[in-house]
Phi, psi and omega in degrees: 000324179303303209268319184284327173289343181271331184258352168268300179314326176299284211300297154353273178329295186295339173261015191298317192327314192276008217255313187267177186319122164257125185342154178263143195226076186284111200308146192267150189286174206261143168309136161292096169000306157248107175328167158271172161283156176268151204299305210294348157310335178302330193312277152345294160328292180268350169313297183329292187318307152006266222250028164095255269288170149261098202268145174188166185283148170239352205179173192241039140249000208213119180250164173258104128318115276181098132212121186090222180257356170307132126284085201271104173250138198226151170273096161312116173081016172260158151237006155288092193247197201217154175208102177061018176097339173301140180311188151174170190223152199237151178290341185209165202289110153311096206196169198273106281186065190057037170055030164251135154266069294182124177304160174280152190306323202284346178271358185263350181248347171273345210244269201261033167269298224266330189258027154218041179200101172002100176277129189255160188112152193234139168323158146291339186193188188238032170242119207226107182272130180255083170291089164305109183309137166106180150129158186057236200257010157291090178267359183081184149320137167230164151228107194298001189258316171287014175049050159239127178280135168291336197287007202236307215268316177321312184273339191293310201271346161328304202245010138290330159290300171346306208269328202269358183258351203253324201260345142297007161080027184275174168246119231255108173247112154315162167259359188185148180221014166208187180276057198234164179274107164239124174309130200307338188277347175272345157319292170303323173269357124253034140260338201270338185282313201267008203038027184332136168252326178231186192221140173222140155253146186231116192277158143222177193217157160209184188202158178291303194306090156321341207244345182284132166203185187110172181248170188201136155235172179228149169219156197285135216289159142333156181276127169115326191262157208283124179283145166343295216265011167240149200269351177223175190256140192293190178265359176248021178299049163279180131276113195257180166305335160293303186332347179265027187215032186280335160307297182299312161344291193295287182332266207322306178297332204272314191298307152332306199285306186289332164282333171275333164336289170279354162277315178279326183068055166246143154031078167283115181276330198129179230202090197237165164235140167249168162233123132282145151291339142343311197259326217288330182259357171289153250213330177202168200295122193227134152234160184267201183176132170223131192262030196167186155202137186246013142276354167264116184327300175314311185275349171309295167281018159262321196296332184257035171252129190316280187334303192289299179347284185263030107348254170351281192312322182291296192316308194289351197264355203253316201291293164322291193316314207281347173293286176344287187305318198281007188210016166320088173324204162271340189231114161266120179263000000 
C-alpha cells in the first residue's frame, strides 16, 4: 500500500500543474498619445502665465521664462539666475515649493512681476541726486601700493556724471561735492529735501579674496526677504520708506546694471539686493552701484585711470538719463 500510495501520490504531484488554474495575466495599458505633464510643472508654468509669459524647460537644470524680449532664465536650486544675460540673485533659491517648482511668492512679485510686465509710475521731478560714497575719515576701501582712496574714485565719478545728467537738462544734487563726511541717514534726507526723482550711490568694492572683481548693484532687499549676500532675514527685514518703490527699484537697478555690463565688459557679479542705509529711508527709486574693486591689483589699475573713469560715468548717465526721460511725469520741477 506504501508503495501504491506513493506512486498514486508521484501522479497526483506530476498532474498537479496541469490540473491547476492558470493565472489570468492582465494586459498593460497602452502609452497614451499624449503624456500627462507631471504635476509640478504647474508651478513655474503658471507663475509665468500670471504675468503674459511664458514658461518652459530648457535643459534639465534650467527652465527659460519669456515675455516679449525678456528673457528670465532660472537655476534649479540656485538663486542665481539671468535676466537678458545679465546676473541677477533671486531672493530665494528656485526651487520645489510642496513639491512644485516653482519661484518663492516674494521673487514672483519682486522678481518676475516687475521683470516681465509694464512697471507703472513717473517720477516727482526731474532732479536726480548722486551720493558719492564715503568722504572725510570715512576712506572707503584702499589700495595702498596705488595709493588709491575709494572716497576720492567715488567722488571723482559723481561729478563727472553730475555734468553729463546737467547736459540731458537734468537737475543734478551731490549728497558732498567735496572731501568731507556726511552721515548716512543724512544721505537720504537730502535727496528726500531735494525732492528726488531718483537716487544713485556710487561705490568701489573689495574683498579679502584678491583675485575677486567685476561690478554689482544693489537696490533695497523686499520687506521680509533674505538680502543676497546673508543667509537669513535681519531684525531690520521691515518695511522701509524705499520698499515703496520696489517695482521701480528693479526697473531702474536691473537697467543700470546691465548697461554697465555691457559698456564696460567687465565681470558681472550681479544684480543684487540689500538694506543699505542709504537706500532704506528713500523717498524715491534709488540705487547703489559698485563700480570695481580696488583691492585687485589688476582692475585697481583700470579704476585709476581718468579715461575708465569716465567710462563708468558715461554708461551710468546714458542708463539714468534714459529711465528718466521714460517715467517723465506730466510736470517737471
Amino acid at each position: 500500500m506504501d508503495s501504491e500510495g506513493s506512486g498514486e501520490l508521484g501522479t497526483v504531484v506530476k498532474s498537479e500543474p496541469v490540473s491547476e488554474p492558470v493565472p489570468v495575466v492582465k494586459p498593460k495599458p497602452t502609452e497614451p498619445l499624449v503624456k500627462p505633464k507631471p504635476p509640478w510643472l504647474a508651478g513655474i508654468v503658471r507663475q509665468a502665465k500670471h504675468v503674459g509669459a511664458v514658461a518652459k524647460r530648457i535643459d534639465d537644470d534650467h527652465w527659460q521664462v519669456t515675455r516679449g524680449e525678456r528673457v528670465l532664465t532660472l537655476t534649479d536650486g540656485s538663486r542665481k539666475a539671468e535676466l537678458d544675460g545679465a546676473v541677477l540673485f533671486l531672493n530665494e533659491a528656485f526651487s520645489r515649493r510642496t513639491g512644485i517648482l516653482a519661484l518663492s511668492d516674494s521673487d514672483f512679485e519682486s522678481t518676475l512681476a516687475p521683470a516681465m510686465m509694464p512697471v507703472a509710475g513717473t517720477l516727482r521731478s526731474n532732479v536726480i541726486v548722486i551720493d558719492p560714497g564715503h568722504g572725510g575719515s570715512e576712506k572707503g576701501t584702499t589700495n595702498d601700493s596705488l595709493g588709491l582712496l575709494e572716497k576720492d574714485l567715488n567722488l571723482d565719478v559723481s561729478m563727472r556724471l553730475q555734468s553729463l545728467l546737467e547736459d540731458q537738462g537734468y537737475k543734478v544734487v551731490l549728497t558732498r561735492y567735496d572731501d568731507r563726511l556726511v552721515p548716512l541717514e543724512e544721505r537720504s534726507k537730502i535727496a528726500n529735501h531735494s525732492n528726488a526723482g531718483l537716487f544713485v550711490s556710487v561705490h568701489f568694492n573689495a574683498a579679502l579674496n584678491p583675485d575677486a572683481m567685476g561690478l554689482e548693484s544693489y537696490i533695497l532687499t523686499s520687506p521680509g526677504a533674505v538680502s543676497t549676500n546673508d543667509r537669513k532675514a535681519g531684525d531690520d527685514a521691515q518695511r522701509w520708506p524705499g520698499n515703496a518703490f520696489d517695482s521701480l527699484n528693479f526697473e531702474l537697478g536691473f537697467r543700470i546694471h546691465k548697461q554697465l555690463i555691457d559698456d564696460l565688459q567687465r565681470v558681472d557679479r550681479g544684480f543684487k539686493r540689500a538694506r543699505f542705509k542709504v537706500l532704506k529711508g528713500l523717498e524715491c527709486p534709488g540705487v547703489l552701484v559698485e563700480c570695481g574693486f580696488v583691492s585687485n591689483d589688476k582692475e585697481a589699475l583700470l579704476l585709476n585711470t581718468p579715461v575708465y573713469r569716465q567710462k563708468l560715468a558715461d554708461s551710468l548717465a546714458r542708463s539714468l538719463g534714459d529711465f528718466a526721460k521714460s517715467r517723465e511725469g506730466e510736470k517737471r520741477s
